[in-house]
N, C-alpha and C positions, 0 to 999 in steps of 0.2 A: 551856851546856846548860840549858833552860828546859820548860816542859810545853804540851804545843798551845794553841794560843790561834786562834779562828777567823779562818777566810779562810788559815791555813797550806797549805790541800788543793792551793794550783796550784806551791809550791815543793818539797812532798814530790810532789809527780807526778814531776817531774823529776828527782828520786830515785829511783825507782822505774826511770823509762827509764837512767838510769846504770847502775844493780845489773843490770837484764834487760834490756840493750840489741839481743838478737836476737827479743823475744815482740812489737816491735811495739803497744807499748799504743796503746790508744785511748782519748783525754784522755775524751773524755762518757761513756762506759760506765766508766772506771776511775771518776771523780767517783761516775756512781750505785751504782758498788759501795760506795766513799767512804762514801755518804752511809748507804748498806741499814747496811753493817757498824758504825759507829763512833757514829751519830745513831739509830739505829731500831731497837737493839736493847734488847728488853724486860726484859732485866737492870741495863740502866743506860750511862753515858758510861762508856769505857776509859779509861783510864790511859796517855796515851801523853807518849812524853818525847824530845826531839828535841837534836840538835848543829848548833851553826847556827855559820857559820862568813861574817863580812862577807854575811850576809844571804842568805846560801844554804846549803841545809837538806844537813847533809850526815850523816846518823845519825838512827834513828828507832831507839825499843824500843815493843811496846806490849802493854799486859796486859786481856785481853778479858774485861766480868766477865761470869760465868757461875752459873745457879744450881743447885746441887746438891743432892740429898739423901743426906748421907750419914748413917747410921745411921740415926736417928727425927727426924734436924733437917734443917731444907734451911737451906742458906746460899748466899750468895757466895762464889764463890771466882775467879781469873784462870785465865787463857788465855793463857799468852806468843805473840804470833805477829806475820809482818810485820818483825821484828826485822834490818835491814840498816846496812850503813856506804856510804858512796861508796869506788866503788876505787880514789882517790885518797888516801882518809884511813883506810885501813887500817893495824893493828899498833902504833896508837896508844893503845888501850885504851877506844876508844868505846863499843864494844858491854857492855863491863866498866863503866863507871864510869855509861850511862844506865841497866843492866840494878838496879844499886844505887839509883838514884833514882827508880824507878818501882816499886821493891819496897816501900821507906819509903812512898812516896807512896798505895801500898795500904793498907800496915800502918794508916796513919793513919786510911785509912776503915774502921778493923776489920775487916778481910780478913787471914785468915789463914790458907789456902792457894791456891799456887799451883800448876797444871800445866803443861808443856810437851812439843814436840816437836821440839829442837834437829835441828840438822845435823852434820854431822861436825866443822866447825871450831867451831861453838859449842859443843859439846857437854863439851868438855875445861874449857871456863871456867867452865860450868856446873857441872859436878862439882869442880873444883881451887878456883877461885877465887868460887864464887857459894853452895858448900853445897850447891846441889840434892840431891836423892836421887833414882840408877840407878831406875827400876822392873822395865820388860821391856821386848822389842821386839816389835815390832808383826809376826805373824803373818800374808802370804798366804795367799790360798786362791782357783784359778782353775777353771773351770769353760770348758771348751774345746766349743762346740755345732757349729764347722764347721770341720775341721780345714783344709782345701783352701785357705781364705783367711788363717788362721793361719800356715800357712807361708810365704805371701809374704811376711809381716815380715823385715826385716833382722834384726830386732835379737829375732828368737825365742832366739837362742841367749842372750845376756843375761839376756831373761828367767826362764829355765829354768834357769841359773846362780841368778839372784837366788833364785827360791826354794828353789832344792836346797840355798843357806848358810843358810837359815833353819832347817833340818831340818826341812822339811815335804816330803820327798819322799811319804810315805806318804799325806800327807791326799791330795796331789796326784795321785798314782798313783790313789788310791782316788777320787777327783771325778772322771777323766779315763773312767777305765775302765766304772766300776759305775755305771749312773743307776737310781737307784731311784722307783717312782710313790708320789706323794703319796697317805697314805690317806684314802679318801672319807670325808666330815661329814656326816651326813643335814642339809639345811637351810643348808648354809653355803653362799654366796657372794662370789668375788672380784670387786671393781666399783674402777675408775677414778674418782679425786679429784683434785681442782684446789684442795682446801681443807682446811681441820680446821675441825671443827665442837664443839660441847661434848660431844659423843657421847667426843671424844677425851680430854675432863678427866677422865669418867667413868670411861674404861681406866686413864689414869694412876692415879686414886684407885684402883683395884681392882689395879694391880699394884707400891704405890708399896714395898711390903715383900716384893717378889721378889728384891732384891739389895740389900747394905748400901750402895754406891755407885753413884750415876749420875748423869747431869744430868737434871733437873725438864724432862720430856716432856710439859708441859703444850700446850695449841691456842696458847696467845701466842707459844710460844718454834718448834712444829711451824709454824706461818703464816710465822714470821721467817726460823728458819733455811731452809724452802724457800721462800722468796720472793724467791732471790736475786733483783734487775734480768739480765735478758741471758742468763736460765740456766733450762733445760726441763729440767724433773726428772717423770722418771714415778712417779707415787702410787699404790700400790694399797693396799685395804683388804680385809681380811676383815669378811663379814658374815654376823651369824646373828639371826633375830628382833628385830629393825633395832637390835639390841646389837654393837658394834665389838669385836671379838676383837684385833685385829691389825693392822699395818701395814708395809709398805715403798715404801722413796725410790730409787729408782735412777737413775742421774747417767750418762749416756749422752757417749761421747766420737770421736771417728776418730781413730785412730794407723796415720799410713801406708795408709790405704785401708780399715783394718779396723773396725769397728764393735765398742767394746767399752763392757759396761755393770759401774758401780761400785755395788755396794750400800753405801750410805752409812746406814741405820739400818733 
């Protein structure tokens, strides 16, 4: 077990194709995601920590750092994510023993918290064997605009299982049925971006004490995180007396034929 060292990206590729051997990667576009995610992001290099086995990479963990304000400070803090075995070297304890060396390996840079969003099999070593601390789970909410094409999903019924366990049947019910009109602004308008500008610090600075925790929404980290390579995200902004009120990202995908959009911030 050792920590990335460059020119690693063409033996963890092939990692990647092992773990999701039905998604079909594409070596150049996973590279420049590679490179967006791990080299270009404005918080800093992650922390990532590898299991190398006769020269092929068979375990990654990786801790993504992140900047935050929580209370009246902003810090670093990680991002567990990417975190895989090869399914050959599974039940070994690899995900456990790098998950421990890339935490130290934080600790070292004065990082001292981290967050995550485990899976079902990680999730247990997280809590049993890693310490983590449970928080919540993460909350659906669907807004259904064309039902007719919705229904040709196979897999509606799933869906609709999925979030009736979450007990959101109510939000659901109530998104599905009642659409209510946005109320008018004298003077405000919504315009289409391809960017963040400093207009965008200025909101930050003005809403940086609206909640005790979040991640620093600053134009460095807004340019970053949507800038994946290979990925159309639509920006909209609110605007009122060329002062930025607001924004959203939404992350457009096809499942099955249907066109469904993710609001992502």
């Amino acid at each position: 077990m050792r920590s990335y060292r460059a020119g690693d990206q063409a033996r963890i590729f092939e990692l990647w194709k092992a773990v999701f051997p039905e998604s079909q990667i594409d070596r150049e576009k996973w590279l420049r995601w590679w490179q967006w995610t791990y080299e270009k992001n404005p918080a800093g290099q992650s922390w990532v920590c590898l299991a190398e086995d006769n020269g092929k990479i068979v375990g990654q963990v990786v801790n993504l750092p992140v900047l935050m304000k929580i209370g009246d400070q902003t810090m670093v803090v990680f991002l567990a994510r990417d975190s895989m075995t090869h399914p050959g070297y599974r039940g070994q304890g690899i995900y456990y023993n790098l998950a421990l060396r890339n935490y130290a390996a934080a600790s070292e840079d004065k990082v001292n918290i981290g967050i995550g969003f485990p899976n079902n099999n990680m999730y247990p070593i997280d809590i049993k064997k890693l310490n983590l601390i449970g928080m919540h789970g993460l909350r659906p909410m669907i807004k259904v605009f064309n039902w007719k094409n919705v229904l040709k999903l196979r897999k509606l019924n799933n869906i609709v299982q999925s979030i009736l366990s979450t007990g959101a049947s109510l939000t659901f019910n109530g998104l599905i049925w009642r659409t209510q009109k946005a109320p008018a602004i004298e003077g405000l308008s919504i315009i289409s971006i391809t960017f963040f500008n400093d207009q965008f610090d200025e909101l930050w600075t003005r809403v940086f004490n609206q909640s005790q925790i979040m991640v620093v929404r600053n134009k460095d980290y807004l340019n970053w995180r949507y800038g994946c390579p290979d990925r159309n995200y639509s920006i909209f902004a609110a605007k009122k007396e060329q002062q930025i009120l607001g924004y959203i990202v939404l992350d457009h995908k096809i499942q099955e034929n249907v066109k469904i959009s993710i609001i992502l911030t």
